[in-house]
C-alpha positions as CSV (number, residue, x, y, z in Angstrom):
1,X,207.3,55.8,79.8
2,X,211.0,55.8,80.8
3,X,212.5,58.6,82.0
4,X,216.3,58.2,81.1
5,X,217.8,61.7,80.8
6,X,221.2,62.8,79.4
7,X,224.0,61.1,80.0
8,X,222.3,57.9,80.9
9,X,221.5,56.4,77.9
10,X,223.3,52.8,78.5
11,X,224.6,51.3,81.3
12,X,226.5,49.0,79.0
13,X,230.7,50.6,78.6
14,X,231.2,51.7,75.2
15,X,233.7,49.6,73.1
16,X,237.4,51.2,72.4
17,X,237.4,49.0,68.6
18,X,236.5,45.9,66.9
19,X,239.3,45.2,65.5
20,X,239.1,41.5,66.9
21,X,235.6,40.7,65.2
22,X,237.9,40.9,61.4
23,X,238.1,37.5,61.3
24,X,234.2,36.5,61.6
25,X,232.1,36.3,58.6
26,X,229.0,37.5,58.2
27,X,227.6,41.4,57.7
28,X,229.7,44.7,57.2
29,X,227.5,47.6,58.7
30,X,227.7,51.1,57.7
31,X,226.1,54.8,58.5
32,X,223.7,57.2,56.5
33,X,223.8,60.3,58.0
34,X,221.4,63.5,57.2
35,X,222.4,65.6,59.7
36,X,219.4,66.2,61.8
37,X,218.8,69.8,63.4
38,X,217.4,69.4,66.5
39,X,215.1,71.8,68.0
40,X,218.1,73.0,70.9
41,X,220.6,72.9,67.7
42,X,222.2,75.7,65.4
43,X,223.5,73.9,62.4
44,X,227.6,73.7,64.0
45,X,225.8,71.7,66.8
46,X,223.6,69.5,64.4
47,X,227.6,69.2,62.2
48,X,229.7,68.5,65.7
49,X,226.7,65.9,66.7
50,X,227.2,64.3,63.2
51,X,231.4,64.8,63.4
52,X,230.9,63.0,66.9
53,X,228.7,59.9,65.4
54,X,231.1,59.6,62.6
55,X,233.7,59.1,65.2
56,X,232.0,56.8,67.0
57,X,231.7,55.0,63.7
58,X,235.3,55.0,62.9
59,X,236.1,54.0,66.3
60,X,233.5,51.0,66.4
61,X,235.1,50.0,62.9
62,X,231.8,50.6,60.9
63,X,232.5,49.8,56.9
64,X,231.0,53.5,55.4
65,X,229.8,56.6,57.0
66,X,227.4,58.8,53.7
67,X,225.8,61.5,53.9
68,X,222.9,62.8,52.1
69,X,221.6,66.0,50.0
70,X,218.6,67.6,50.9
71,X,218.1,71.2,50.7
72,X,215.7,73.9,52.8
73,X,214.8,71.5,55.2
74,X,214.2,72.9,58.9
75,X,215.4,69.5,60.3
76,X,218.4,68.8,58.1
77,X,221.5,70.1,57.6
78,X,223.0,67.9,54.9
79,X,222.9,70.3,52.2
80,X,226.3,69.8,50.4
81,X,227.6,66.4,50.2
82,X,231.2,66.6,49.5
83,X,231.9,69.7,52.2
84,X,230.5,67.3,55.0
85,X,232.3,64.4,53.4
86,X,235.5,67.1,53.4
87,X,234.9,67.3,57.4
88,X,234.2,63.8,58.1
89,X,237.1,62.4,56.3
90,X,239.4,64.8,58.0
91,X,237.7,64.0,61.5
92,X,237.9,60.3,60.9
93,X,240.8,57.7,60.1
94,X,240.0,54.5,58.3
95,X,235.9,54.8,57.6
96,X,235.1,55.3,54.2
97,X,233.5,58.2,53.6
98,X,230.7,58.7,50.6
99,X,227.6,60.7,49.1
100,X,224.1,59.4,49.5
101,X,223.9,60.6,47.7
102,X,224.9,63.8,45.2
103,X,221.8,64.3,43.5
104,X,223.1,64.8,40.2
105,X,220.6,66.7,38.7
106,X,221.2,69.7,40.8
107,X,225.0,69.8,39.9
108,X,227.2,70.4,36.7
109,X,228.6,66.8,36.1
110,X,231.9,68.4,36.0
111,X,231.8,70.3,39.4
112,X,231.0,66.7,41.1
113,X,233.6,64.7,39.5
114,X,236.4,67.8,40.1
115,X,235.1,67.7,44.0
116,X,234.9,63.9,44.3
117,X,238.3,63.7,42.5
118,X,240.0,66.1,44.8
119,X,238.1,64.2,48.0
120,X,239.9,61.0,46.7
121,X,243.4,62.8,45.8
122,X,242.8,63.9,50.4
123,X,241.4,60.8,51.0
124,X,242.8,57.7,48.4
125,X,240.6,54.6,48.8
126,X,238.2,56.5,51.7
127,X,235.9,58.1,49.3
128,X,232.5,56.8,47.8
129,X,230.7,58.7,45.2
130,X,226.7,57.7,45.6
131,X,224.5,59.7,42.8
132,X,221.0,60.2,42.8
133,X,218.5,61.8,40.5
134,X,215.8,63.3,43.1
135,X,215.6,66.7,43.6
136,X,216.1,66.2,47.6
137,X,213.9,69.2,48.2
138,X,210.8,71.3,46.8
139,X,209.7,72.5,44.0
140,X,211.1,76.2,44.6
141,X,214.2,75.0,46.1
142,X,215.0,72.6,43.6
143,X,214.2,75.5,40.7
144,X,216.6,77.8,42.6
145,X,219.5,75.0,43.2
146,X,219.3,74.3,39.1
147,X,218.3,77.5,37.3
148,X,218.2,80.5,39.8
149,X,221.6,81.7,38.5
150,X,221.7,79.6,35.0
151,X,222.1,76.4,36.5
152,X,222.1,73.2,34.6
153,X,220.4,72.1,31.8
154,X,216.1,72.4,32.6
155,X,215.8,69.1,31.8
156,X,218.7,67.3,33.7
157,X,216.5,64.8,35.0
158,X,216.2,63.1,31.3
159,X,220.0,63.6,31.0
160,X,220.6,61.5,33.8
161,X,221.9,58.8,32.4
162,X,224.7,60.8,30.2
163,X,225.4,63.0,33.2
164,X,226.7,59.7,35.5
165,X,228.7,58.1,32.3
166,X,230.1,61.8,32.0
167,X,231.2,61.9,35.9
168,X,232.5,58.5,35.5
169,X,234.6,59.5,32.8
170,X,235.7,62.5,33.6
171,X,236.8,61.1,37.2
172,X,239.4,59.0,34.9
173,X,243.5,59.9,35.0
174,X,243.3,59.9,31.1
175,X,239.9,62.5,31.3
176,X,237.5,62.7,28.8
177,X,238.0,63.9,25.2
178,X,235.1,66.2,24.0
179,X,235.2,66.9,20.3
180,X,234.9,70.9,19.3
181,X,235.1,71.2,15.8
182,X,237.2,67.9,14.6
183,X,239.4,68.5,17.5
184,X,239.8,67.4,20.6
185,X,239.9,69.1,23.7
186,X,240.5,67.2,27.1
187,X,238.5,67.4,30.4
188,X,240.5,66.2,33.6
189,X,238.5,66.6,36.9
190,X,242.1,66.4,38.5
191,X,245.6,67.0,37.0
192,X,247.0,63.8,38.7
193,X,244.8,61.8,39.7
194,X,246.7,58.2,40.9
195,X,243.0,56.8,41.7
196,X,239.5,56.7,41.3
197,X,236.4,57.0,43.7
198,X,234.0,53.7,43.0
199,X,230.7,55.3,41.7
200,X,227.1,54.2,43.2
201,X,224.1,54.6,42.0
202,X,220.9,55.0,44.3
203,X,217.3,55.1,44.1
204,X,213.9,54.7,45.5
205,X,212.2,52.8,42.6
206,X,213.5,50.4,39.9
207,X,214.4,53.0,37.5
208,X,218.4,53.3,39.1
209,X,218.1,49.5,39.3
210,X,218.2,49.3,35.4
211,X,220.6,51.8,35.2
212,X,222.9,50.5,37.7
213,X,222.6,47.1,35.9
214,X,223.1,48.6,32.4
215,X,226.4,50.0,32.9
216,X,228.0,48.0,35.3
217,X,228.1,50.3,38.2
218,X,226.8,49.7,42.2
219,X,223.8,50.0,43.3
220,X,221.6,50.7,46.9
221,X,218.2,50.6,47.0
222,X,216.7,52.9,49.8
223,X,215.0,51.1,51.5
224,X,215.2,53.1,54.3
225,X,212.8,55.9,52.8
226,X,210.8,53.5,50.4
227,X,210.1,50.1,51.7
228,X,207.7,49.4,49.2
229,X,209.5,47.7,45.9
230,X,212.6,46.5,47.6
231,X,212.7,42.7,46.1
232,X,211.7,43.9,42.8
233,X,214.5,46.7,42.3
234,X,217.3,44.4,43.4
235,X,215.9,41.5,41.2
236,X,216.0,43.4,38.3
237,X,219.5,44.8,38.9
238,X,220.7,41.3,39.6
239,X,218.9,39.7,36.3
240,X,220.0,42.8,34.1
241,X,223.9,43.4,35.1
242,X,226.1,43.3,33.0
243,X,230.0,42.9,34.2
244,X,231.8,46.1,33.7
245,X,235.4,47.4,35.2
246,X,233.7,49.7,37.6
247,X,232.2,45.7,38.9
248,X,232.5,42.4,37.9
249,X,229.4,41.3,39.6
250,X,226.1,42.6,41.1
251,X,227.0,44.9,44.4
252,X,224.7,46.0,46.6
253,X,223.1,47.1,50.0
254,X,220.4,47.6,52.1
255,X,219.3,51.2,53.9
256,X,217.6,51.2,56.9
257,X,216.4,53.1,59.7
258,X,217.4,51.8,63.0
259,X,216.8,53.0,66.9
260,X,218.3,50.8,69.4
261,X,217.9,51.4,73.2
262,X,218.1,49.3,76.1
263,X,214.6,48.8,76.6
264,X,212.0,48.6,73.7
265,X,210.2,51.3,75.8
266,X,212.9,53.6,75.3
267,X,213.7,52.8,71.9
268,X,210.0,53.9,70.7
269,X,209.8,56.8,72.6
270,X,213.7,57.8,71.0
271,X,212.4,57.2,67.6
272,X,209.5,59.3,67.9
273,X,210.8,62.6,67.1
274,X,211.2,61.6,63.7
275,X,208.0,59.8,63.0
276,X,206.4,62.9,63.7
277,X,209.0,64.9,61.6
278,X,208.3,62.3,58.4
279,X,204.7,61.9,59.1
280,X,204.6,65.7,58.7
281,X,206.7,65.1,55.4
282,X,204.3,62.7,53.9
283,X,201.4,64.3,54.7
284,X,202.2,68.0,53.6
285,X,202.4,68.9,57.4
286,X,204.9,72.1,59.2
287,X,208.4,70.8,59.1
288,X,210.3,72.3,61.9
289,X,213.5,70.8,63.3
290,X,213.4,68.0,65.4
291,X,211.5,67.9,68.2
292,X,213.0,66.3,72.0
293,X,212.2,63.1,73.0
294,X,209.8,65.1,76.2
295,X,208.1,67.4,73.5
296,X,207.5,64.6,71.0
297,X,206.2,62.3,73.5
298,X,203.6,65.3,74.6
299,X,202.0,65.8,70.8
300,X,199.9,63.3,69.9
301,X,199.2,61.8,66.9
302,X,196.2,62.7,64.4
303,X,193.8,59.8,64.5
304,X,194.3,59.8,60.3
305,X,198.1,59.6,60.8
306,X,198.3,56.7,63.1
307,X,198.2,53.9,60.0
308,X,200.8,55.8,58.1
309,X,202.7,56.2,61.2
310,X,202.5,52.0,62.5
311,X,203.3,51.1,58.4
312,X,206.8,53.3,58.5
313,X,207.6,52.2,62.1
314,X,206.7,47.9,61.1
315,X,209.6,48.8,58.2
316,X,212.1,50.6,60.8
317,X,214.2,48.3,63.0
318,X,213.3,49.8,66.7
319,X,214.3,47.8,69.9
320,X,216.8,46.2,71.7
321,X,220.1,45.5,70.8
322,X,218.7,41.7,70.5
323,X,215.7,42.4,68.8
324,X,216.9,44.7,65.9
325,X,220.1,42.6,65.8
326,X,217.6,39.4,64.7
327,X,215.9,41.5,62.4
328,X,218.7,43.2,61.1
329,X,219.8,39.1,60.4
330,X,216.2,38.6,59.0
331,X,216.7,41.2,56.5
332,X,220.2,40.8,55.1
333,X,219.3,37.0,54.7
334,X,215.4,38.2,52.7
335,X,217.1,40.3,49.9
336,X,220.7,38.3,50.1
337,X,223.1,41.4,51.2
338,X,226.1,41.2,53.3
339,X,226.2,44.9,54.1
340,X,223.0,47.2,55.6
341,X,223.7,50.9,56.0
342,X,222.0,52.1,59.5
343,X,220.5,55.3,59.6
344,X,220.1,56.2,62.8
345,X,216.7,57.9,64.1
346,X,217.1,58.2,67.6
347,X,216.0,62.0,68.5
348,X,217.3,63.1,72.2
349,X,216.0,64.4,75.8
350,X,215.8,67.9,76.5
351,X,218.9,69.4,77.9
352,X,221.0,67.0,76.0
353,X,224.7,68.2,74.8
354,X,223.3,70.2,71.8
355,X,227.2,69.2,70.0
356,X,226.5,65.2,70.6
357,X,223.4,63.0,69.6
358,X,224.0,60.2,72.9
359,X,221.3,58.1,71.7
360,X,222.4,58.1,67.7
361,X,225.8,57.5,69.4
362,X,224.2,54.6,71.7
363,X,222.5,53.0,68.5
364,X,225.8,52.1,66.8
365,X,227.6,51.3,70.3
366,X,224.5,48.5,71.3
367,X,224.0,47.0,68.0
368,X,227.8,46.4,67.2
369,X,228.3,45.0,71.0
370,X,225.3,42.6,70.4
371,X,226.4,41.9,67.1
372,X,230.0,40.2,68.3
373,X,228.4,38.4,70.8
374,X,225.2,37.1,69.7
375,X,225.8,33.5,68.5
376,X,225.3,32.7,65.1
377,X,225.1,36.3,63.8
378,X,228.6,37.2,62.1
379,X,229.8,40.5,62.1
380,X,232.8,42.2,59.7
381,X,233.3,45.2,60.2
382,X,236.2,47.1,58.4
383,X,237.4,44.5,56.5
384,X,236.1,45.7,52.7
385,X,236.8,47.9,50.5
């Protein structure tokens, strides 16, 4: 196994911008983040990590830069979507900046249109609004997050539909009229609102897709957590959509999880620490926070595990720069999208900066450096909106 420790993660110099790939076509790549706690982290040092890689981001002219909601989770820290988007757009200066996403059953429609309205007012034309309808947790936490102190509605799952026409509209200068009586009383998320955060809706199954398609609205499959029903979701959305003024055609991405390293060696033994972690998630194990690259590379593997664990890592995109760069090709070009979010899985060595993630940080630096340079595989970064 290689034994690269801190601070040596690439020999290659990191790039200072890209604002000189603008003119080449080809794929727009963007960030999912979750905020991982590490087992050497406290949750500032899993946020500064994640404030770093977003910088990094910004700097290497990525397209987006999301973050996620999931809640009473020992390895991530993403709990509250438009506070970290709050801190990242702050930290940051031309990335957009979005949810992926606000899982809207969890939240009074009102409450996320009034934060993503004031995000937008910060941050106008940085600021993505991606919705959701999992629970992003357990059972207990998810009863807690909706009902513990009245909550929403007990079923806001079958409301789901209303809930993102309501955000929608409520995110509008003009508000939303709600009759009381015969008489109308006005909701504004914003008093002046000048414009309007584009609204995405995600999901793991084909149950978004129709959605997405029905009312005109953005879609991203995830297939970085799925894998499984990826051509059929995007088919549907693409057959179904009909033209709205949110979008005028079919828009849409791919997730997926990526380590890059300079070796393949060292790219499987950084992406280790979280196939244990979501091994342990799919097969009701102990969650705990991330473990290092040495401690992970010291637990073996339940003989029963192994398949689950080779079928998640055959859909991740884990190598070298080269290798996941052809892949990454391979997979824009299978499901026709010119934009894949990353999400980047590397895990770190012991007695790494416990306020950085180098090898999350390398990722983005070695894929965007083979990217402009490999012949025949186009890179735009930056250039949409």
């Amino acid at each position: 196994m290689s034994d690269r420790r801190p601070g040596a993660l690439s020999a290659r110099p990191a790039l200072s911008g890209l604002s000189g790939l603008s003119g080449l076509s080809g794929l727009s790549l963007s960030v999912l983040d979750l905020v991982p706690v590490r087992a050497d982290q406290t949750t500032g040092d899993a946020i500064a990590a994640s404030l770093a890689l977003a910088q990094t981001a910004d700097r290497l002219a990525y397209h987006r830069y999301w973050l996620a909601e999931h809640h009473n989770m020992p390895a991530v820290a993403a709990t509250n979507p438009a506070v970290l988007i709050a801190m990242v757009a702050g930290a940051t200066e031309r990335i957009r900046v979005g949810s992926g996403g606000v899982m809207l059953p969890n939240h009074a429609p009102l409450v996320v249109a009034e934060q993503f309205a004031l995000l937008e007012a910060a941050h106008p034309g940085r600021i993505d609004l991606g919705i959701g309808r999992a629970p992003g947790s357990d059972p207990v936490t998810s009863w807690a997050l909706r009902h513990g102190a009245g909550g929403v509605e007990a079923d806001a799952v079958n409301h789901f539909p209303e809930y993102v026409q309501n955000v929608v509209a409520m995110m509008d200068p003009s508000g939303v009229g709600l009759d009381l009586g015969g008489q109308e009383y006005v909701l504004h998320a914003t008093p002046r609102s000048t414009s309007v955060p584009p609204v995405w809706l995600l999901g793991s199954s084909d149950y978004s897709a129709h959605l997405a398609a029905q009312l005109g609205l953005p879609y991203v499959f995830a297939h970085h957590f799925s894998g499984q029903g990826t051509a059929e979701a995007l088919d549907a959305y693409r057959r179904d959509f009909r033209p709205s003024a949110a979008a005028a055609a079919p828009t849409t991405f791919l997730t997926v999880n990526v380590c890059v390293a300079e070796t393949e060696e060292e790219a499987q033994a950084l992406a280790r620490p979280q196939v244990l972690a979501m091994v342990a998630l799919r097969t009701r194990g102990a969650l705990r926070p991330q473990l290092s690259v040495e401690a992970a590379r010291a637990e073996p593997l339940p003989p029963e595990h192994e398949a689950l664990a080779a079928s998640m890592l055959d859909r991740w995109l884990v190598g070298t720069p080269e290798s996941v760069a052809d892949r990454l090709r391979d997979l824009a070009a299978t499901y026709a999208v010119d934009e894949v979010m990353l999400h980047p899985v590397a895990g770190a060595y012991a007695g790494s900066d416990p306020r950085r993630s180098p090898a999350r940080e390398q990722t983005l630096t070695l894929l965007t450096e083979v990217m402009a340079t490999t012949t025949g595989l186009g890179l735009e970064v930056g250039a949409r909106r």
